[in-house]
C-alpha positions as a LaTeX table, in Angstrom:
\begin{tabular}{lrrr}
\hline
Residue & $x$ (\AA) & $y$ (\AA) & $z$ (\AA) \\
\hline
Unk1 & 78.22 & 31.20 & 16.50 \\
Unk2 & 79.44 & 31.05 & 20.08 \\
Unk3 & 76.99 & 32.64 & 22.54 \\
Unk4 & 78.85 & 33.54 & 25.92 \\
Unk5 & 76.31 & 33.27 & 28.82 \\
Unk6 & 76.64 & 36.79 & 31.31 \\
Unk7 & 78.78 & 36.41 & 33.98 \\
Unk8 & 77.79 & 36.79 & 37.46 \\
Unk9 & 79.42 & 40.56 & 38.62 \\
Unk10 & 78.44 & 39.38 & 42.26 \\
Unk11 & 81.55 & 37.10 & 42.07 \\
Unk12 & 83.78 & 39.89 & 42.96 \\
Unk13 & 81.51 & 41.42 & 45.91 \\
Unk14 & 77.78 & 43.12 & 46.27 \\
Unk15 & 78.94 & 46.02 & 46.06 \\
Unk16 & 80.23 & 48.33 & 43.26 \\
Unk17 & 81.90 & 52.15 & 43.36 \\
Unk18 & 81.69 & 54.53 & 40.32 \\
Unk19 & 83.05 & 58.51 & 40.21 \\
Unk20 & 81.67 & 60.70 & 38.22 \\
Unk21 & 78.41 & 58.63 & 38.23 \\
Unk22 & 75.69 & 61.18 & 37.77 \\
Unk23 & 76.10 & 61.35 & 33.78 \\
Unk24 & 77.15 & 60.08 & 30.72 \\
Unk25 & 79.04 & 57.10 & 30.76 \\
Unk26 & 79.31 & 56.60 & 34.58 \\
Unk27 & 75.59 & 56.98 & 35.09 \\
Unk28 & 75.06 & 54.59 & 32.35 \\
Unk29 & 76.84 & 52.02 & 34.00 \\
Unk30 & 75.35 & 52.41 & 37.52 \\
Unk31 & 72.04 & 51.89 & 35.95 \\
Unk32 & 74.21 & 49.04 & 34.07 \\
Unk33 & 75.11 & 47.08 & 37.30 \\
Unk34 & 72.09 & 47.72 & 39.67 \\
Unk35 & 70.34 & 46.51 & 37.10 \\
Unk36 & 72.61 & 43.30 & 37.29 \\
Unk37 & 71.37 & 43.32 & 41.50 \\
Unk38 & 74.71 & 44.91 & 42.76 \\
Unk39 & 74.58 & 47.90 & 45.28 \\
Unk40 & 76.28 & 50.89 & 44.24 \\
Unk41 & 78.41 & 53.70 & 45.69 \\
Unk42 & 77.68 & 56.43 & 44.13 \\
Unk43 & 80.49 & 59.24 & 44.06 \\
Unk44 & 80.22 & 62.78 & 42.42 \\
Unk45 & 80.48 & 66.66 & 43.30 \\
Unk46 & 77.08 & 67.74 & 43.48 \\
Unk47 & 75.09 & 66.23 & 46.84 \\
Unk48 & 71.80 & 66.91 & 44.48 \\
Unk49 & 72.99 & 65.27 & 41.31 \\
Unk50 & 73.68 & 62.28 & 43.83 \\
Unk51 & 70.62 & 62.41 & 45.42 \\
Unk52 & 68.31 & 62.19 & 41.79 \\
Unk53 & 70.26 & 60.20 & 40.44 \\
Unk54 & 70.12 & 57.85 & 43.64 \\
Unk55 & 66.19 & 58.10 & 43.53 \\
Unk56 & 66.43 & 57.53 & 39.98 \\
Unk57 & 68.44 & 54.35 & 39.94 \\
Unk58 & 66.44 & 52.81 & 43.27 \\
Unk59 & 63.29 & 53.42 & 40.56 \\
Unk60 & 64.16 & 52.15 & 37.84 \\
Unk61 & 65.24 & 48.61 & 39.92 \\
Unk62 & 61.93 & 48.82 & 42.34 \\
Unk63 & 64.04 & 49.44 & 45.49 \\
Unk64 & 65.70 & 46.21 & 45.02 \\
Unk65 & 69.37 & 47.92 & 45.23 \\
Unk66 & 70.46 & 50.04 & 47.98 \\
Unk67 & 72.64 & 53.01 & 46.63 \\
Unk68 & 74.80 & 55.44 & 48.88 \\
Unk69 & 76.02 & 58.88 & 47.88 \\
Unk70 & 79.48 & 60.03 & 48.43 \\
Unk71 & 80.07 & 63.98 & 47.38 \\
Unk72 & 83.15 & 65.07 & 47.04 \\
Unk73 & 84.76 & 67.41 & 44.47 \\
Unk74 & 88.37 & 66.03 & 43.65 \\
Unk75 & 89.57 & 69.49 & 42.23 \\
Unk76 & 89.44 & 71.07 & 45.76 \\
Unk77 & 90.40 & 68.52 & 47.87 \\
Unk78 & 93.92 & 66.21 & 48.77 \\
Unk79 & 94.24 & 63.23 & 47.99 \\
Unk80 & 94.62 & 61.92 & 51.77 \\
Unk81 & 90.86 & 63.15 & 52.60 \\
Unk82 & 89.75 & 61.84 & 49.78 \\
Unk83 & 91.09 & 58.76 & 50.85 \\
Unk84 & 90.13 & 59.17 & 53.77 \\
Unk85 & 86.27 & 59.94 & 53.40 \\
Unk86 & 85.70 & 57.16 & 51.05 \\
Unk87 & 87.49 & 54.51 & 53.71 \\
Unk88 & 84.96 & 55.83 & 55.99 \\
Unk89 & 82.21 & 55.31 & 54.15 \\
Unk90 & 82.57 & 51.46 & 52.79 \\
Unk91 & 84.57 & 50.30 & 55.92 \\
Unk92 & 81.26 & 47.79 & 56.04 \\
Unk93 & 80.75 & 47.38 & 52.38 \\
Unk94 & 82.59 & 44.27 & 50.30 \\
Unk95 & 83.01 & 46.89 & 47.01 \\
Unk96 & 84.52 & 44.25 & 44.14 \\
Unk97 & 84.07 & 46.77 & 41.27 \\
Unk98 & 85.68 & 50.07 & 40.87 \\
Unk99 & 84.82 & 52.49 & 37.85 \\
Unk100 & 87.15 & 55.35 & 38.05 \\
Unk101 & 85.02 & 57.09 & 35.78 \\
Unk102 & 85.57 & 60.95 & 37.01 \\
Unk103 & 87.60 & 63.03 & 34.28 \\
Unk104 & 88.07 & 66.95 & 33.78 \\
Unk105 & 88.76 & 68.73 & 30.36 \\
Unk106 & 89.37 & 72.28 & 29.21 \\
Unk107 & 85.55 & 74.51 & 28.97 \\
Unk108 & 87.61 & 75.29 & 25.56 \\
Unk109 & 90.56 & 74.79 & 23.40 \\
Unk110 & 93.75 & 76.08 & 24.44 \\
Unk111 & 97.31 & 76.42 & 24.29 \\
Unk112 & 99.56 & 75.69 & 27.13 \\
Unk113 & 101.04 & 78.87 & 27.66 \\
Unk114 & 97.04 & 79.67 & 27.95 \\
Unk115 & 96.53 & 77.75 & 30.50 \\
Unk116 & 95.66 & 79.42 & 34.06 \\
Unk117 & 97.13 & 77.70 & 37.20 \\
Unk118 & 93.64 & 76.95 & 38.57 \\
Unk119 & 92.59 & 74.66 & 35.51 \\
Unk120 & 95.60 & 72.93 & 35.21 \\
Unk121 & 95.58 & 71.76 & 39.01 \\
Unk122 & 91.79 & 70.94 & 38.36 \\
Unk123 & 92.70 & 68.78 & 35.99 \\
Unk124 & 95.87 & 66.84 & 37.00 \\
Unk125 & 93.47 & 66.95 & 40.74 \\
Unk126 & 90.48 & 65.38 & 39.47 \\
Unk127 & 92.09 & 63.15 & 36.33 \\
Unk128 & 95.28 & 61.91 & 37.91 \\
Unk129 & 95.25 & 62.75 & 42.03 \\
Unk130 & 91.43 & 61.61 & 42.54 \\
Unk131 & 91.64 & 58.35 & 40.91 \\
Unk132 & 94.83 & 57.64 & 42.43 \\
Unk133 & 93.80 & 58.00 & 45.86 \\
Unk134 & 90.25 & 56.41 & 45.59 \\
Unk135 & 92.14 & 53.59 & 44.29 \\
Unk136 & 94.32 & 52.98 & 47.17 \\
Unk137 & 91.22 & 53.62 & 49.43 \\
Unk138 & 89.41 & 50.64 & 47.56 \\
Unk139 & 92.21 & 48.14 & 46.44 \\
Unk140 & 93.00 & 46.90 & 50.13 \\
Unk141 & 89.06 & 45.20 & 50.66 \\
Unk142 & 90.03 & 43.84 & 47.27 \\
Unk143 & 93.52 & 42.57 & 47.97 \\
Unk144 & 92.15 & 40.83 & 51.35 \\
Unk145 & 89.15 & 38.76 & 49.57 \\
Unk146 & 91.66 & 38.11 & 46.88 \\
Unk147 & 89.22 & 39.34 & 44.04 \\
Unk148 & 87.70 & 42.45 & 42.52 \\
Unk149 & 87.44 & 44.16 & 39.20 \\
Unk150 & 89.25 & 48.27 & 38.70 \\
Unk151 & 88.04 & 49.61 & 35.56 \\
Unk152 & 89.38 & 52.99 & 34.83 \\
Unk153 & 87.92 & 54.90 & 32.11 \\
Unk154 & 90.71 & 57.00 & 29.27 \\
Unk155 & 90.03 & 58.49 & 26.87 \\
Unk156 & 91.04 & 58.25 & 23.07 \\
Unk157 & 92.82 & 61.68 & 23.42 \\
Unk158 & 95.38 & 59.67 & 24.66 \\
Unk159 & 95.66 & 56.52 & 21.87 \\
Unk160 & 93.69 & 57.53 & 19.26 \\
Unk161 & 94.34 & 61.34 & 18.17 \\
Unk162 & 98.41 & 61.93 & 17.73 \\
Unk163 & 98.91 & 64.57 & 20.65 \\
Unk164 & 95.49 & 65.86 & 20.99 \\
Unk165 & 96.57 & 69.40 & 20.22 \\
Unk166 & 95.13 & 72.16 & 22.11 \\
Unk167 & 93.97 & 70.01 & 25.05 \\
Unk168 & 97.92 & 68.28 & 25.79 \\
Unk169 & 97.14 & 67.75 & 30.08 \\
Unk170 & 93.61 & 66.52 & 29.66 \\
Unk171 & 95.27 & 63.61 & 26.90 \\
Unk172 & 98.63 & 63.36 & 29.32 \\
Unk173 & 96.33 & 63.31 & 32.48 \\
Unk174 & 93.75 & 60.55 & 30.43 \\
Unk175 & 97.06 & 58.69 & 29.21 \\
Unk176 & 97.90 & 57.85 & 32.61 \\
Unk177 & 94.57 & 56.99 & 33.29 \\
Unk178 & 94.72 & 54.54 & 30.32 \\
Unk179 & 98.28 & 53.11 & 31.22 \\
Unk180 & 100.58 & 52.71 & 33.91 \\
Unk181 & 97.08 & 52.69 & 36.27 \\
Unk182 & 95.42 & 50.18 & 34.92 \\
Unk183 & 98.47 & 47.44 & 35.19 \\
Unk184 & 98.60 & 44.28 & 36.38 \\
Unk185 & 97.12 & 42.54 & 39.87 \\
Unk186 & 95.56 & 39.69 & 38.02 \\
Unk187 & 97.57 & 37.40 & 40.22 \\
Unk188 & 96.34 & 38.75 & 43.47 \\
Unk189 & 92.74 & 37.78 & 41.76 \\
Unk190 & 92.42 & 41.62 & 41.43 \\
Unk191 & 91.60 & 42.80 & 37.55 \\
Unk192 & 92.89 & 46.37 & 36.41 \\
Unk193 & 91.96 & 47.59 & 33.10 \\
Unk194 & 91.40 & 50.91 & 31.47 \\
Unk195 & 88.70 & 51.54 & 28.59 \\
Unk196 & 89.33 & 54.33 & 26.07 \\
Unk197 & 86.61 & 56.15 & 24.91 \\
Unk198 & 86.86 & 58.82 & 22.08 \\
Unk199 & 84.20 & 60.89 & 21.22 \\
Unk200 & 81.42 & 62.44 & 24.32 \\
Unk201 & 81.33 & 60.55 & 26.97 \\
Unk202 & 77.94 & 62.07 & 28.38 \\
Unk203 & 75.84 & 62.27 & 24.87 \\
Unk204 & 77.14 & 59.47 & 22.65 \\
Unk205 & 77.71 & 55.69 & 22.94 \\
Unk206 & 77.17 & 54.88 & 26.49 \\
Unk207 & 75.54 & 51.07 & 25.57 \\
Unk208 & 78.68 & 50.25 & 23.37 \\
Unk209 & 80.73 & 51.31 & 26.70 \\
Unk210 & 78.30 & 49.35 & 28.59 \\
Unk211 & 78.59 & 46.37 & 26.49 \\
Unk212 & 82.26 & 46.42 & 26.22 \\
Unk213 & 82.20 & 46.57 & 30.53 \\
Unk214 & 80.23 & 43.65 & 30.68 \\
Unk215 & 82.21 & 41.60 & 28.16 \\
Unk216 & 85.33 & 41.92 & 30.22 \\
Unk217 & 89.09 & 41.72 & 29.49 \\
Unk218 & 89.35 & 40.31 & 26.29 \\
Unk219 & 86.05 & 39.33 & 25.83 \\
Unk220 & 86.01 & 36.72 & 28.85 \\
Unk221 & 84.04 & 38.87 & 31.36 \\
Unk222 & 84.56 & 40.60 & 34.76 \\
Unk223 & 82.98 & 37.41 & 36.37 \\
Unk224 & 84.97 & 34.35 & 36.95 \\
\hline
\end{tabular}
């Protein structure tokens, strides 16, 4: 049997930036990577959930990491101050790892003749508009020091169930997630890859996710 040493995830910079970090899957892998030595961005809608789970992760590495917050809720906000905020806030940071891990579903099954206008720009907002838009406020640091790592996080609505029925823009939103996003840029020493999880995110199966992040694109790792 071939053992694979771990890769160094400081290659692509010291800094990483997950949304939706303060459960489930993306607070898994926070924990995941500061316990790896990289500094984190934390970004999520609820200042308090950002702030424990901040004090949490500092903890758990013995103040070893430093962590900042970003709170913003993508559902009630554009996508230009989005951008915006988070340019502001890592203009001095060299982030080499995105998670787009922030997603939105329906509180319930429905039909889409069911659906209220509210929910449905919720959704596309947070799923589609937020992780477009904190992508193009990351990808430029990346493009300049010719290297980072986007991982953006699907779901198996989208590859896995035929049509997700009763949930159809949460699995179109996640399919876009899952595709045309996470494309190419390998030759710009950028990585872009989507990982497609299919059964709760925030209760089940977080260390498989975890291991599957740190093995990389097709096994080879994030680190080069």
């Amino acid at each position: 049997m071939f053992l694979r040493p771990s890769k160094n995830l400081k290659h692509y910079g010291s800094w990483a930036l997950i949304t939706g970090s303060t459960g489930g899957i993306g607070r898994a892998l926070a924990s995941e990577l500061a316990s790896k030595g990289l500094n984190l961005v934390l970004l999520d809608r609820d200042p308090l959930e950002l702030d424990a789970t901040s004090q949490q992760i500092r903890k758990q590495n013995g103040g070893l990491v430093q962590v900042r917050t970003i709170a913003i809720d993508f559902a009630k906000q554009c996508g230009e101050e989005i951008a915006k905020r988070i340019e502001e806030e890592i203009e001095d940071l060299d982030v080499g790892i995105l998670i787009n891990n922030a997603g939105l579903a329906y509180p319930f099954a429905r039909f889409f003749h069911e659906l209220g206008l509210d929910l449905v720009e919720s959704v596309v907002g947070v799923n589609i508009v937020g992780t477009t838009w904190v992508t193009r406020a990351v990808l430029p640091g990346m493009l300049k020091r010719k290297k980072g790592a986007i991982v953006n996080i699907g779901s198996g609505s989208s590859v896995a169930v035929s049509s997700y029925p009763l949930y159809t823009i949460y699995a179109a939103t996640k399919a876009g997630v899952a595709g045309r996003m996470a494309k190419g840029g390998g030759r710009c020493g950028v990585i872009a890859e989507a990982r497609c999880w299919l059964q709760g995110g925030n209760r089940w199966g977080w260390p498989e996710m975890v291991a599957k992040f740190r093995d990389g694109p097709k096994g080879g790792g994030w680190g080069r």
